[in-house]
C-alpha positions as a Markdown table, in Angstrom:
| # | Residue | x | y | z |
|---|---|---|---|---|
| 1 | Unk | 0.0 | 0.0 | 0.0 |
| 2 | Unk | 1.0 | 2.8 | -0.8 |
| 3 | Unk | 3.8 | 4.9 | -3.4 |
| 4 | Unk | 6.0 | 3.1 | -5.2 |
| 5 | Unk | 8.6 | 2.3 | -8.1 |
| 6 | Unk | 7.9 | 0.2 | -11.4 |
| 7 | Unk | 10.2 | 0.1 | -13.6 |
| 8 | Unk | 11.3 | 3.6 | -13.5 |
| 9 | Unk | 7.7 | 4.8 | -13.3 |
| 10 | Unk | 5.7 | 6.5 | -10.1 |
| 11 | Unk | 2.8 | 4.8 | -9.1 |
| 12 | Unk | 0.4 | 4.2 | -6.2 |
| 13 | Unk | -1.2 | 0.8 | -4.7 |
| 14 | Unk | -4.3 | 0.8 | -2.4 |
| 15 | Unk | -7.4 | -1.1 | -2.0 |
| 16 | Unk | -10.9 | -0.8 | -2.9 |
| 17 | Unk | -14.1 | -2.6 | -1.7 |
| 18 | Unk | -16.7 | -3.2 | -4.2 |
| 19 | Unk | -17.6 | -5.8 | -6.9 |
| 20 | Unk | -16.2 | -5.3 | -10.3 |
| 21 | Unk | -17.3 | -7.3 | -13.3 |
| 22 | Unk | -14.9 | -7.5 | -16.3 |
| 23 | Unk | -15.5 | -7.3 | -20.2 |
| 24 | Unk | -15.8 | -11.3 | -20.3 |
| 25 | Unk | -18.1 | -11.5 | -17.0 |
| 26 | Unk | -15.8 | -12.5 | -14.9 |
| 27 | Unk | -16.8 | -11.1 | -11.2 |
| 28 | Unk | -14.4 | -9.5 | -8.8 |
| 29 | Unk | -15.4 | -9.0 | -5.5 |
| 30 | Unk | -13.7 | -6.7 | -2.6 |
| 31 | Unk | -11.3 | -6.4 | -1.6 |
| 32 | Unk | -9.6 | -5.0 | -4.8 |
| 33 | Unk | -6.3 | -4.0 | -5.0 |
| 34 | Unk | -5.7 | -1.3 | -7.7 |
| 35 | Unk | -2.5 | -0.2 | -9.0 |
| 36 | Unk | -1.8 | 3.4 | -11.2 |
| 37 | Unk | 0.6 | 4.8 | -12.3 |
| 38 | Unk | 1.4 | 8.5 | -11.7 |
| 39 | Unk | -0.9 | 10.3 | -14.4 |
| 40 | Unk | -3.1 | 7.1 | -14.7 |
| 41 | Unk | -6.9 | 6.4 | -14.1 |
| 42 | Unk | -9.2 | 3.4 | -13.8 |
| 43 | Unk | -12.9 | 4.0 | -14.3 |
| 44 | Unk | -15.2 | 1.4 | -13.7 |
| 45 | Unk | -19.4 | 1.5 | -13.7 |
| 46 | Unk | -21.6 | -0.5 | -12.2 |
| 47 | Unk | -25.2 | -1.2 | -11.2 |
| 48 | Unk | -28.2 | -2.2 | -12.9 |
| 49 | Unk | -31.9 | -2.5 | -12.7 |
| 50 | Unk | -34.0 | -3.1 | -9.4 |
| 51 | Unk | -37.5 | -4.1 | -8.2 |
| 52 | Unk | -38.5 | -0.3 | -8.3 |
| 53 | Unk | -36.2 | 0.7 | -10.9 |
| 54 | Unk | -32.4 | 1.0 | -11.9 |
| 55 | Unk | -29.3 | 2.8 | -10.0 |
| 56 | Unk | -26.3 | 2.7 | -12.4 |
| 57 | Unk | -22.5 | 4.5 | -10.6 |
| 58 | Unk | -19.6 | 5.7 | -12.7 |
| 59 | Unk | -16.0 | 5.2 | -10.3 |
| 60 | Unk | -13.2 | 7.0 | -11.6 |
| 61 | Unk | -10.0 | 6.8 | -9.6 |
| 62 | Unk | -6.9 | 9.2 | -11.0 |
| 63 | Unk | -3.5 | 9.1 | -9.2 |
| 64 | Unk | -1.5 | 13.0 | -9.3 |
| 65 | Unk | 0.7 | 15.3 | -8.2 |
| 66 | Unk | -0.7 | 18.6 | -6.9 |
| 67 | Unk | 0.7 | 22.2 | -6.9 |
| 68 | Unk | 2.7 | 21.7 | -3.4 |
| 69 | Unk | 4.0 | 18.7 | -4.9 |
| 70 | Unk | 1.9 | 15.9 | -2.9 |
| 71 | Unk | 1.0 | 12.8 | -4.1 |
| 72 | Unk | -2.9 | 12.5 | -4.3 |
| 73 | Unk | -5.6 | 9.8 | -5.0 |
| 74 | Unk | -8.5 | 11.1 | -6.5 |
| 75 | Unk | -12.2 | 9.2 | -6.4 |
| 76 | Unk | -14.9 | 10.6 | -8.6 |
| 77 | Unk | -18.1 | 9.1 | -9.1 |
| 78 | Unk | -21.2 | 10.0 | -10.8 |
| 79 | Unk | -24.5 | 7.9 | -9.5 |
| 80 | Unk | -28.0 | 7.6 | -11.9 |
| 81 | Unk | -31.4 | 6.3 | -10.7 |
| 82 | Unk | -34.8 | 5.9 | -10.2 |
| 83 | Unk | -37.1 | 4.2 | -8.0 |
| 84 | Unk | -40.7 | 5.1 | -7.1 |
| 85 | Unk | -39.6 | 9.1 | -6.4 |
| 86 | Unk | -38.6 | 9.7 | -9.3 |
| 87 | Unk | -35.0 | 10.2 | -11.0 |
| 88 | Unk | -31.9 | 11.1 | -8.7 |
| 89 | Unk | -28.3 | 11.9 | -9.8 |
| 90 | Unk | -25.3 | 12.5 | -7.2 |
| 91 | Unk | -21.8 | 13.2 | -7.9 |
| 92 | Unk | -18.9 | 14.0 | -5.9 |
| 93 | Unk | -14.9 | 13.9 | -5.4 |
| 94 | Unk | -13.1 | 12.3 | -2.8 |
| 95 | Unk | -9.7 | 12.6 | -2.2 |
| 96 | Unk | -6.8 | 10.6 | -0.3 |
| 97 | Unk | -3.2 | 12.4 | 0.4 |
| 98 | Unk | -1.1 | 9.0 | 1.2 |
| 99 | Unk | 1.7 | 11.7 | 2.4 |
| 100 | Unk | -0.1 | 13.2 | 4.9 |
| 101 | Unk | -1.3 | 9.1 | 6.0 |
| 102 | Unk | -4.8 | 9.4 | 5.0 |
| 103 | Unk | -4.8 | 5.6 | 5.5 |
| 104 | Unk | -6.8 | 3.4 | 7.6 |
| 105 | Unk | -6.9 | -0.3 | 8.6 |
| 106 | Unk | -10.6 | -1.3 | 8.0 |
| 107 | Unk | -9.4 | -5.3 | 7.8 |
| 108 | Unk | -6.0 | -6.4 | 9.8 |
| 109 | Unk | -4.6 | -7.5 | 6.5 |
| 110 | Unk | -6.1 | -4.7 | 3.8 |
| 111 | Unk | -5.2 | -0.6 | 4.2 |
| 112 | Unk | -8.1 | 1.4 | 2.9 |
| 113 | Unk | -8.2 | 4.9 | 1.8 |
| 114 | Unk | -9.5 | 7.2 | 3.7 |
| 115 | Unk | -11.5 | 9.4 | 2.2 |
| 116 | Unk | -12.2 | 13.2 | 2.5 |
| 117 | Unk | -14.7 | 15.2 | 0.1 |
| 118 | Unk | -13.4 | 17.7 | -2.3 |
| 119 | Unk | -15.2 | 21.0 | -1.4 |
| 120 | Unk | -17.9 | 21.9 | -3.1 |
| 121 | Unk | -17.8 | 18.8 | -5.4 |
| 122 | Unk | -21.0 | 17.1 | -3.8 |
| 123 | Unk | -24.2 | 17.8 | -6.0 |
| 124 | Unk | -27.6 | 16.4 | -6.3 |
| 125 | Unk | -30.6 | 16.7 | -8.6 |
| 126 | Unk | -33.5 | 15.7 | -7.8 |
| 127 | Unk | -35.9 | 15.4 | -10.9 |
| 128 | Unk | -39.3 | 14.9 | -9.2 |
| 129 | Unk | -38.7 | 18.3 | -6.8 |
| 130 | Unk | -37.6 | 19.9 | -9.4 |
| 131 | Unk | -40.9 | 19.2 | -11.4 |
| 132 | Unk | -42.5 | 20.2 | -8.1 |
| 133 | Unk | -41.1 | 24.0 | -7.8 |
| 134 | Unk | -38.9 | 22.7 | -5.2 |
């Protein structure tokens, strides 16, 4: 866990809990451990369709080097549904600075990030208020 060398390149190892489901169906299921290099992302979706309608969520992870020259793990997700209310969409940024040991054991043997929201990066839209005058 954590920064590292490969072959000359920068890049970052961490974990991730969900369920991942590759191009050929194969499942994956949490703990993950990703690996990116410095400049690199991973994006992943996920979700489907439900008794009372569908909830889809776009996960895209980027690995960079900010303007004080810290290393940092960026999350960004974007989610879609709908159930019996109506249509919902939320989207945020998280951020983990490895640096500054934004790490956490969750699991004895597995480090997680820990994650901290991006200011003002949290939105929501609510279709059905919205129709409403809300």
């Amino acid at each position: 866990m954590g920064v590292f060398m490969i072959e000359g390149e920068l890049h970052i190892g961490f974990f991730y809990h969900d369920t991942l489901v590759d191009k050929s169906g194969e499942v994956y299921e949490g703990p993950l451990r990703l690996v990116l290099p410095l400049g690199g992302s991973f994006e992943y979706r996920h979700g489907g369709e439900h008794e009372e309608g569908y909830s889809y969520t776009t996960t895209k992870f980027t690995f960079e080097e900010n303007d004080e020259g810290d290393f940092v793990l960026y999350r960004e997700w974007y989610t879609e549904s709908r159930d019996c209310d109506g249509r919902l969409d939320r989207q945020g940024t998280d951020y983990a600075e490895e640096l500054d040991g934004n790490w956490h054991y969750d699991d004895p043997d597995v480090k997680y990030p820990l994650w901290a929201k991006v200011p003002k990066s949290y939105r929501q839209r609510d279709y059905a208020a919205e129709a409403m005058g809300y």
